[in-house]
FIMI-771663 format. One record per residue (C-alpha): residue in one letter; x, y, z. Coordinates in Angstrom, 2 decimals. Layout:
<atoms>
  res        X        Y        Z
    A        X        Y        Z
...
</atoms>
This chain:
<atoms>
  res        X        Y        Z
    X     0.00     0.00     0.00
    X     1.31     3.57    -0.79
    X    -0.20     6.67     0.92
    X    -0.07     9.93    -0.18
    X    -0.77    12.68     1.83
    X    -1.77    15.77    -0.29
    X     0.34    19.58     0.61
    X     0.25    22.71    -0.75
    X     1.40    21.93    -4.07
    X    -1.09    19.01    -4.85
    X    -4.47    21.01    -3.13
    X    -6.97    22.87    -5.14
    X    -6.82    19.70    -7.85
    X    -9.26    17.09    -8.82
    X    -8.80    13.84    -7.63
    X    -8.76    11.84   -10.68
    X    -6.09    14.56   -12.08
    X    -3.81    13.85    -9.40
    X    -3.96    10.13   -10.24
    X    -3.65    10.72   -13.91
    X    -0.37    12.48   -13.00
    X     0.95    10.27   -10.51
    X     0.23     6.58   -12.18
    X     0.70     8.05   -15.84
    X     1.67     4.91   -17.41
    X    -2.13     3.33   -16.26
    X    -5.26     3.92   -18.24
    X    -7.93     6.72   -17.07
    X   -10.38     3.49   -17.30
    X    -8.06     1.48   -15.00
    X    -7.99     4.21   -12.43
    X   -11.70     4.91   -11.77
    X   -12.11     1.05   -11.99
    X    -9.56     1.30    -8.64
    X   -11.75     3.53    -7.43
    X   -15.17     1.81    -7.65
    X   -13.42    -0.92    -5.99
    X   -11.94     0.68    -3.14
    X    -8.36     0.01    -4.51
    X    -7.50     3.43    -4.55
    X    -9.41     6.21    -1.55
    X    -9.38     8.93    -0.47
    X    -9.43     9.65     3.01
    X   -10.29     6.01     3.98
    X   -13.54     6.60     1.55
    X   -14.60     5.24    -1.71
    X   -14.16     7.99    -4.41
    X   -15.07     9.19    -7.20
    X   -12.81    11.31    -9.03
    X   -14.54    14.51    -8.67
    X   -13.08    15.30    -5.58
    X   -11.58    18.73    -5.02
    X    -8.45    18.03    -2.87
    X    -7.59    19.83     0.11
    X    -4.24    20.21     1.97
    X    -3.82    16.97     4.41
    X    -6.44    14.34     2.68
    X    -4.97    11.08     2.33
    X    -4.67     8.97    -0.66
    X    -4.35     5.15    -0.54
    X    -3.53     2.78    -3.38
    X    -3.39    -0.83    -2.75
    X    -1.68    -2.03    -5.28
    X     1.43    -4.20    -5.13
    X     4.90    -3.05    -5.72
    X     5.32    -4.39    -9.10
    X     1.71    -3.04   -10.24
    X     2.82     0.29    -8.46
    X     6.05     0.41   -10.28
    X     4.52    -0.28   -13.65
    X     2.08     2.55   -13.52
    X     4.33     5.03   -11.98
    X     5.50     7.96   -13.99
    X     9.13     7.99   -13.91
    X    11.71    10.51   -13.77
    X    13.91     8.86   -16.11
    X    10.95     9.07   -19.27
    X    10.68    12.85   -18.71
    X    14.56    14.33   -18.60
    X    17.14    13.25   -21.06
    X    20.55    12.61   -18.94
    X    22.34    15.10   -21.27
    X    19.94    18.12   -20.06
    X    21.92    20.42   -18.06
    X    20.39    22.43   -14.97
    X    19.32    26.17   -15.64
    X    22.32    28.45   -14.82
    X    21.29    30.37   -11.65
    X    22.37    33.65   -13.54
    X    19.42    33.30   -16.05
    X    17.16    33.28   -13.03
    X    15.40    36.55   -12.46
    X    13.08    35.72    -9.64
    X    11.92    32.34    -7.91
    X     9.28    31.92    -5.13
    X     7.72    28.54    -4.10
    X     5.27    29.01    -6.89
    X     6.93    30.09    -9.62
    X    10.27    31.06   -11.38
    X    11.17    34.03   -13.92
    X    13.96    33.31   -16.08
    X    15.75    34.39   -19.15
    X    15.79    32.69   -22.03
    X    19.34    32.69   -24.28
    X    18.52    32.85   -28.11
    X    18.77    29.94   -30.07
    X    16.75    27.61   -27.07
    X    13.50    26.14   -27.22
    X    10.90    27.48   -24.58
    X     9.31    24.03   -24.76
    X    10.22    20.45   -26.90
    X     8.26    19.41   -29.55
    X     9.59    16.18   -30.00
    X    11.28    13.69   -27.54
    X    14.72    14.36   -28.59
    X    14.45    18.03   -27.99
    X    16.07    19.79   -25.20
    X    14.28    23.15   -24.31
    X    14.72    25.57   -21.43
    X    11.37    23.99   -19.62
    X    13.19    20.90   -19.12
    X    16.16    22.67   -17.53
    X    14.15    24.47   -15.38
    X    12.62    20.90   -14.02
    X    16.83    19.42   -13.59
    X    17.43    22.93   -11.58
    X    14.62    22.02    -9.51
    X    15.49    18.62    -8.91
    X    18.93    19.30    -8.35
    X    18.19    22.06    -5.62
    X    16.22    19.75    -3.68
    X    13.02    21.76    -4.54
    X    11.27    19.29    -6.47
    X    11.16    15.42    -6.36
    X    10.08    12.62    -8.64
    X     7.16    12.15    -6.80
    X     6.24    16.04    -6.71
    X     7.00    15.38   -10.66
    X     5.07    12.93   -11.41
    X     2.16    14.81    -9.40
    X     2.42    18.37   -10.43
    X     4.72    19.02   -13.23
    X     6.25    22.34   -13.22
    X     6.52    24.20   -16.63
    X     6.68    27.11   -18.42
    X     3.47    28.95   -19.17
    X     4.47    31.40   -21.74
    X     6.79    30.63   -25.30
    X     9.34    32.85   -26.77
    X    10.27    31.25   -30.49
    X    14.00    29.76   -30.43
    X    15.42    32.49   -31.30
    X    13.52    35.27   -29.19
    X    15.59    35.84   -25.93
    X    14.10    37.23   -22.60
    X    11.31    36.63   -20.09
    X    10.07    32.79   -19.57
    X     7.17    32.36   -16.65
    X     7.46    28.56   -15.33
    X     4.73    27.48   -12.68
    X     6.44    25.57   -10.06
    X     2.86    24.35    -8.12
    X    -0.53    23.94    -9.27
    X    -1.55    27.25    -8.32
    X     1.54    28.75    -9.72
    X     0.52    26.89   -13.13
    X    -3.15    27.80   -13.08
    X    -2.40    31.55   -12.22
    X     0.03    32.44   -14.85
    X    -2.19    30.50   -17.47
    X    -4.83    32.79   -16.51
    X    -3.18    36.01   -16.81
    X    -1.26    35.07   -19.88
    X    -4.60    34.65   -21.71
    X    -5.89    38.02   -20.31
    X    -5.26    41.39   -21.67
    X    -3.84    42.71   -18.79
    X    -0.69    40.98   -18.04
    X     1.48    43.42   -19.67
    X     4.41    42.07   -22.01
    X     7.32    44.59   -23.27
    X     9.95    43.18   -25.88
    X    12.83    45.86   -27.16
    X    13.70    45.40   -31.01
    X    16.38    46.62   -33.58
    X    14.47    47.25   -36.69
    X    16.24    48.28   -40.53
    X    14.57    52.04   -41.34
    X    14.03    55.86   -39.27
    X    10.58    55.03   -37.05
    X     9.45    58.08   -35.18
    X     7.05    58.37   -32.67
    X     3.98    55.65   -31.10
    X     1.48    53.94   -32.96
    X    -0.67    50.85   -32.69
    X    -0.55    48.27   -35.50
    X    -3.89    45.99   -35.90
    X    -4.34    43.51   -38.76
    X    -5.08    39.85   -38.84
    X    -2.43    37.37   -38.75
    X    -3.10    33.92   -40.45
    X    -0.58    31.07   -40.30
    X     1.00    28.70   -42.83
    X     1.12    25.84   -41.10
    X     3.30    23.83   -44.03
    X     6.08    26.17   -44.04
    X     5.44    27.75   -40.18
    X     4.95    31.32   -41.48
    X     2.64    33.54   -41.11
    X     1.00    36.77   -42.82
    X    -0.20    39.75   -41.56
    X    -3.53    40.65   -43.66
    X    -5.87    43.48   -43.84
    X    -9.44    43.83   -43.30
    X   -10.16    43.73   -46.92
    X    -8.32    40.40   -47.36
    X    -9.90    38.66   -44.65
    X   -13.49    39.52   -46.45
    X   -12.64    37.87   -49.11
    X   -12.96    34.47   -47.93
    X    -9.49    32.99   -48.76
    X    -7.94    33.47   -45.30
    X   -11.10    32.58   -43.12
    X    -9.26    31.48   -40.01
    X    -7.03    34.31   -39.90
    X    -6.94    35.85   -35.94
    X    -7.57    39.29   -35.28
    X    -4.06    40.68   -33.84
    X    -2.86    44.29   -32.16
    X     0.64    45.39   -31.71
    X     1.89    49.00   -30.01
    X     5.20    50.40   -30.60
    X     7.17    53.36   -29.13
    X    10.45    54.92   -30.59
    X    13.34    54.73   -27.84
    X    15.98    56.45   -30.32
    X    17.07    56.15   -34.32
    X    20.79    56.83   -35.85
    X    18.17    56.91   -39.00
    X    19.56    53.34   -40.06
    X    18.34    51.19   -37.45
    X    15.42    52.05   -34.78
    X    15.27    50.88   -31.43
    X    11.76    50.26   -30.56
    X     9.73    49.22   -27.25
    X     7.08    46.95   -28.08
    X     3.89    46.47   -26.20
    X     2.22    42.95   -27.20
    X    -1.54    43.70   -27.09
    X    -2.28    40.67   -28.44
    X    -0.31    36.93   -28.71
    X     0.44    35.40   -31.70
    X     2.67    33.32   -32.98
    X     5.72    35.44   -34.43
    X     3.13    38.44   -34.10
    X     5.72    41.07   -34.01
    X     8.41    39.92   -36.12
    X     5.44    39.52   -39.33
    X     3.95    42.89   -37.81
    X     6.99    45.24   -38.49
    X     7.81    44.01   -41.33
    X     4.67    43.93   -43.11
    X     5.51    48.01   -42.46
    X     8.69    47.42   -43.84
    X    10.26    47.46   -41.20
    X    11.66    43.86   -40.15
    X    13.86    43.30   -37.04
    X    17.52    42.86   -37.65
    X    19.00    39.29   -37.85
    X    15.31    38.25   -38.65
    X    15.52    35.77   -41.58
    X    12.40    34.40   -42.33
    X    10.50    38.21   -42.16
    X    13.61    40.16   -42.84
    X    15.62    38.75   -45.59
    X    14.18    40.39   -48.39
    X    13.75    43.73   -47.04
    X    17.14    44.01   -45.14
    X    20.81    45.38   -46.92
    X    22.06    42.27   -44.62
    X    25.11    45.10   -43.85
    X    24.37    45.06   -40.64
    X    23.87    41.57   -39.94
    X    27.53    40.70   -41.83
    X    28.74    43.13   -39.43
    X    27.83    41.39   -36.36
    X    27.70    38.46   -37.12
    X    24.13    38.11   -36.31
    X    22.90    34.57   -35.49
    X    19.19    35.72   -34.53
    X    17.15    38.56   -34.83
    X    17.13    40.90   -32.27
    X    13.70    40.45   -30.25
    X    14.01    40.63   -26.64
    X    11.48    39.85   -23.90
    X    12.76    42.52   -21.49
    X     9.96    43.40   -19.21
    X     6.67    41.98   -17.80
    X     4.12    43.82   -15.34
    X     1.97    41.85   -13.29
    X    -1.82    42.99   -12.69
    X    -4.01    43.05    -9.59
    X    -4.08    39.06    -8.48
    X    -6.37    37.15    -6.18
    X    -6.13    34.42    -4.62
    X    -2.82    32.35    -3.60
    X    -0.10    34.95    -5.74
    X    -2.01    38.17    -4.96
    X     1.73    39.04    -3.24
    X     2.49    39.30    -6.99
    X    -0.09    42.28    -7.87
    X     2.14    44.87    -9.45
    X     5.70    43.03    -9.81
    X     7.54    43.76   -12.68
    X    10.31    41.85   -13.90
    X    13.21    42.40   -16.53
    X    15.77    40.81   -18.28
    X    19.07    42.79   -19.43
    X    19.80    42.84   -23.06
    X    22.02    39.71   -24.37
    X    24.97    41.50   -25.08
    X    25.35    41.55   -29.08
    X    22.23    43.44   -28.32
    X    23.05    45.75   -26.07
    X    26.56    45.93   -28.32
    X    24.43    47.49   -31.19
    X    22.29    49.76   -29.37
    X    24.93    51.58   -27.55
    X    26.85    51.85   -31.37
    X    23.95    52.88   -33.29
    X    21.39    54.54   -31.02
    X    22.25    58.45   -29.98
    X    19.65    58.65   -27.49
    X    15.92    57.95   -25.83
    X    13.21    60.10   -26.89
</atoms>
């Protein structure tokens, strides 16, 4: 018999999605079956799944060892042995709920096939090397990152560490008013603030997309096209490059990389939305590898509930220096 007695991190949680993510490896059908037949309680009680769990219930599963061990979700299926733990120096703020970091250029945010190694899965070694996390606590609540930054995007990754952690940052990230700020090096003289608002619509054979106009979208052709709203202000111009802040109103995939340039006005380094618009001078002269879109700052709203300590934080990441490098060369001043 193993007994599980449920904390902080596992509360607030159906019961049957606890089980799900502690005996991964059995079938959802196997697991209520355990239930019906008292194989599996909780709190000494026949259950039914629906449970909402609470800090200090008790779980029981009678199973035997070798049925236990088979339906288990290990440790070893979810971290390659060549992922290395997240440096401590791209951490920008941890609490037992969650953890800011920031994310180098050129790494996933998250894996999309098993061979991948992405910054989500060094976040979970860092955590099991500290001691924070265990492969119990894994195989329970899985901590991951909530928000994704393409591969070669650098800057601000939110990772829930609990369930609360996880469920809060989902929620803001799909609200309007978690506040995202990304700084960019675009090719042209920009002046002043404006807001951009099209409709983006995705190729998913190639994995580009197009920004579209209202006209477009009426004519039928790009019917699945999502509405999309991007706000820029000028920091400073040499009147080769611009140095822009970027508010993202909306979240799209590579939202402001199509946005700018459909303006003509693509982000340095950026090949996919850049190459035919750009000289390429600058990007021989640097030898750039990516295009220079950084995730720099990110303002919390007004939170209830378990991270209300987090209404108002803001958090940001310092330029990766190639970045930085440019800006101080090329850009006189703020406006």
């Amino acid at each position: 018999m193993k007994e599980i007695i449920i904390n902080d991190k596992d509360a607030g949680q159906r019961f049957d999605k606890l089980l799900v993510r502690y005996l991964g490896n059995a079938p959802v059908s196997f697991l209520y079956k355990m239930m019906r037949k008292k194989n599996i309680t909780l709190n000494g009680k026949k259950a039914s799944g629906k449970e909402m769990l609470s800090k200090g219930d008790i779980v029981r599963i009678f199973f035997s060892d070798e049925t236990y061990e088979k339906f288990t979700t290990k440790t070893t299926e979810i971290l390659q042995p060549k992922v290395q733990p997240l440096e401590r120096s791209k951490i920008i703020y941890e609490d037992m709920n969650i953890l800011v970091a920031d994310k180098p250029a050129g790494v996933l945010s998250q894996k999309s096939k098993t061979t991948d190694i992405s910054i989500n899965e060094e976040i979970l070694k860092y955590l099991l090397e500290s001691g924070e996390l265990t492969s119990d606590d894994m195989a329970r609540v899985r901590p991951s990152v909530c928000n994704r930054l393409d591969r070669n995007t650098s800057g601000l990754i939110l990772a829930g560490k609990t369930l609360a952690g996880l469920q809060t940052l989902s929620e803001l990230l799909r609200s309007r008013e978690f506040h995202k700020y990304y700084l960019c090096l675009v090719h042209g003289k920009m002046e002043g603030t404006q807001r951009l608002d099209g409709y983006l619509w995705k190729n998913e054979k190639n994995n580009k997309v197009t920004v579209l106009s209202e006209e477009q979208i009426q004519s039928g052709t790009y019917h699945d096209a999502k509405p999309i709203s991007t706000r820029y202000h000028v920091l400073g111009s040499d009147g080769e490059v611009t140095l822009l802040e970027v508010l993202l109103i909306t979240g799209r995939s590579h939202q402001i990389r199509a946005h700018l340039a459909s303006i003509g006005h693509p982000i340095l380094g950026d090949v996919k939305y850049g190459k035919a618009n750009a000289s390429g001078c600058l990007e021989k002269k640097y030898d750039l590898k990516y295009q220079l879109l950084h995730s720099y700052k990110m303002i919390f709203p007004e939170i209830t509930g378990k991270l209300s300590y987090l209404s108002g934080q803001t958090f940001e990441a310092p330029l990766p220096k190639t970045f930085d490098r440019i800006v101080k060369e090329h850009i006189k001043g703020e406006n």
